[in-house]
C-alpha positions as CSV (number, residue, x, y, z in Angstrom):
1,X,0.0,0.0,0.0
2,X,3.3,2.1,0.1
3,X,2.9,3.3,4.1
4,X,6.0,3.8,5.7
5,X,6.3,2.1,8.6
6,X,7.3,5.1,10.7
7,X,4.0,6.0,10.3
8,X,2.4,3.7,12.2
9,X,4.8,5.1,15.4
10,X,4.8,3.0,18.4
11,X,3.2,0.0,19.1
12,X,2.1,1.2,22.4
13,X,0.5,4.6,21.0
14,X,-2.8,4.6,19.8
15,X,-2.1,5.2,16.3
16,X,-0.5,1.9,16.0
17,X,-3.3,-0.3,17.5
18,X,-5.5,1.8,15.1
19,X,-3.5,1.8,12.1
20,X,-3.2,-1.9,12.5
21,X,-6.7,-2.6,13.4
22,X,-7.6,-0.8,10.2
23,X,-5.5,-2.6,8.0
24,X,-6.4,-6.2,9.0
25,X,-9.7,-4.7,9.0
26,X,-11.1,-4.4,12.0
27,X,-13.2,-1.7,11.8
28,X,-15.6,-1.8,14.7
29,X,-13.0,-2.5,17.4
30,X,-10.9,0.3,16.2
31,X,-13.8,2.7,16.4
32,X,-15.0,1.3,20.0
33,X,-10.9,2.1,21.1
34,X,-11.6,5.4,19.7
35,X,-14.5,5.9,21.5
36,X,-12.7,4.6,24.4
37,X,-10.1,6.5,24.3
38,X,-12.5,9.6,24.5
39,X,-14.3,8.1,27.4
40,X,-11.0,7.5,29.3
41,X,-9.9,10.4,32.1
42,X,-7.3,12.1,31.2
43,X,-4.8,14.0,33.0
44,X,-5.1,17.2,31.8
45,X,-8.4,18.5,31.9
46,X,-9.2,20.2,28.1
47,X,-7.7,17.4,26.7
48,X,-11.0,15.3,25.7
49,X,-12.2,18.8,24.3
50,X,-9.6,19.2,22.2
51,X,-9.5,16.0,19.9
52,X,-13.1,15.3,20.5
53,X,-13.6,16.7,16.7
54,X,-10.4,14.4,15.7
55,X,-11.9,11.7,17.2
56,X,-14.8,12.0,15.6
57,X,-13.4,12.8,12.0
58,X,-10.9,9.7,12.3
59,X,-14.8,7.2,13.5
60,X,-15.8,8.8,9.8
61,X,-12.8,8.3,8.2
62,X,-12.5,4.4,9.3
63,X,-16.4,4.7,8.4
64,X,-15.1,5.3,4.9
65,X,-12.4,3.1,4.9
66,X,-15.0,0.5,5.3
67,X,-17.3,1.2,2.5
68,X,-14.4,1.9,0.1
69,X,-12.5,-1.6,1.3
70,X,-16.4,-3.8,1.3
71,X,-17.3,-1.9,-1.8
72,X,-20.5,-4.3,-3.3
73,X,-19.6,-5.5,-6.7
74,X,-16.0,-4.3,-6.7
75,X,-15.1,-6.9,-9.3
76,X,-17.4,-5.4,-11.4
77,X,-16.4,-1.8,-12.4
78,X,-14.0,-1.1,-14.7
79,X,-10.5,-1.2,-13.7
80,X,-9.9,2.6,-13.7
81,X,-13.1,2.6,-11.1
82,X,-11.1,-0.3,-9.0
83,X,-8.0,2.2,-9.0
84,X,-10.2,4.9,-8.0
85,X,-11.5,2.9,-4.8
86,X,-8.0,2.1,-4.2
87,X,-7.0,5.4,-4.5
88,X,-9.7,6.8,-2.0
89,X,-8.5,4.3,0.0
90,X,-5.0,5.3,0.1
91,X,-6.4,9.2,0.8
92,X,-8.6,8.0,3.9
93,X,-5.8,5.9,5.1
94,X,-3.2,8.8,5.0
95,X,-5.7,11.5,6.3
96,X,-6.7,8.8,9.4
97,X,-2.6,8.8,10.0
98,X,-2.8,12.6,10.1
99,X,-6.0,12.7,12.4
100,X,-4.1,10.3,14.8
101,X,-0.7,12.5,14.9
102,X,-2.6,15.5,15.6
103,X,-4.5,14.2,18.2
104,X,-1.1,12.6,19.6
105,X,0.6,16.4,18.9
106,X,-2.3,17.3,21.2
107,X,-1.0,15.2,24.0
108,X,2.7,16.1,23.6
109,X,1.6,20.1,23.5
110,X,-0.6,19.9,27.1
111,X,2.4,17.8,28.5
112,X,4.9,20.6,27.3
113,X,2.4,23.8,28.4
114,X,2.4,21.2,32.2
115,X,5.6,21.0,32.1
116,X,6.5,24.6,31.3
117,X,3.9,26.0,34.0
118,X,5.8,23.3,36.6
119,X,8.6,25.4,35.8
120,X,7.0,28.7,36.1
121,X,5.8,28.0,39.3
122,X,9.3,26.9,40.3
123,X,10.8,30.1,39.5
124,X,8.7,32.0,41.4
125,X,9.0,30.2,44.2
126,X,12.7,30.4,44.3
127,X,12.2,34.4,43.1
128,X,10.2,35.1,46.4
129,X,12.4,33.0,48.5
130,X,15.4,34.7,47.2
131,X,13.1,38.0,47.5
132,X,12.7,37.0,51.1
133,X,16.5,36.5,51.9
134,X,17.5,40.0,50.4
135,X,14.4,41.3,52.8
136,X,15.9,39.7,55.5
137,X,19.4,40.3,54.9
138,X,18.6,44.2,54.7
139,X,16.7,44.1,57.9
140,X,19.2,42.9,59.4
141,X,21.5,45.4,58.4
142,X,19.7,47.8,59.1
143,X,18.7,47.0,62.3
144,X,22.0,46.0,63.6
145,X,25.0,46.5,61.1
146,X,23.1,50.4,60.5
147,X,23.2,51.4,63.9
148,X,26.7,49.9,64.7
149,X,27.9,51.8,61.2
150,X,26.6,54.8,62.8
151,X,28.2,55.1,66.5
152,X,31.8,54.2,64.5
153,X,31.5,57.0,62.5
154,X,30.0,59.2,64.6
155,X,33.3,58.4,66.4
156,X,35.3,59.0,63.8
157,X,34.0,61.8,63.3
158,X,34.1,63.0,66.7
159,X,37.8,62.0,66.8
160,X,39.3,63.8,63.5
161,X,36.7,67.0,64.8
162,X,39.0,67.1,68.2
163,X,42.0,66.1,66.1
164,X,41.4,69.2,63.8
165,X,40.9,72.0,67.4
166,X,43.7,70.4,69.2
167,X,46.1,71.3,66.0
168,X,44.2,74.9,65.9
169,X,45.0,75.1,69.6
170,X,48.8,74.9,69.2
């Protein structure tokens, strides 16, 4: 039928069991995993509402796939019409491939927005705890270092002032 087999990606996904399920003709148990699939939680919550209209186009497509594959009288029509069939075959077969990537492209893009916002939360809590230190650290000085800076130069002070009238005294 010329599909690579990349296309058919792992045989864990569900584009393989599909796929495969398609081609040995299957129809109805690939559909019902479809359907399944749908039904199934998933972990992030607008995922089901996101390839509920791939879903659905990939049920039609297999839908098609059937009635171009069981065609009545096939035998019959002319051999450009036989190539025809074939060829609408071949269409459905590659547009079901593409339905399936996108709704697996769908998957990989709410892992990566998870996984991104995991990160963003991250960073913010290591901004505010760094935030927190620099509070803390300037309280501090303030508090203590501050008032210790200013009796030494008030001292200082104090000293070069009595330094500077004892050498006026002279």
């Amino acid at each position: 039928m010329g599909i690579d087999p990349s296309d058919f990606g792992k045989p864990d996904r569900l584009r393989y069991r599909i796929l495969i399920q398609v081609m040995e003709e299957q129809y109805e148990p690939a559909i019902e995993e479809l359907r399944q699939f749908y039904k199934t939680e998933s972990a992030f919550p607008s995922f089901n509402r996101r390839v509920e209209r791939y879903i659905n186009h990939c049920i039609d497509i297999i839908y098609a796939i059937k009635a171009k594959r069981n065609f009545p009288g096939i035998s019959q029509l002319t051999r450009a019409k036989q190539q025809e069939l074939r060829d609408r075959f071949k269409d459905h077969f590659n547009e079901l491939i593409f339905m399936l990537r996108k709704i697996e492209k769908v998957e990989r893009d709410l892992e990566l927005e998870d996984a991104r916002s995991t990160i963003y939360v991250v960073r913010a809590m290591w901004v505010a705890a760094l935030a927190l230190l620099v509070t803390w650290f300037v309280i501090e000085i303030y508090r203590g270092l501050a008032v210790t800076s200013f009796v030494v130069l008030e001292e200082t002070f104090t000293k070069w002032v009595d330094a500077a009238l004892d050498m006026l005294k002279l």
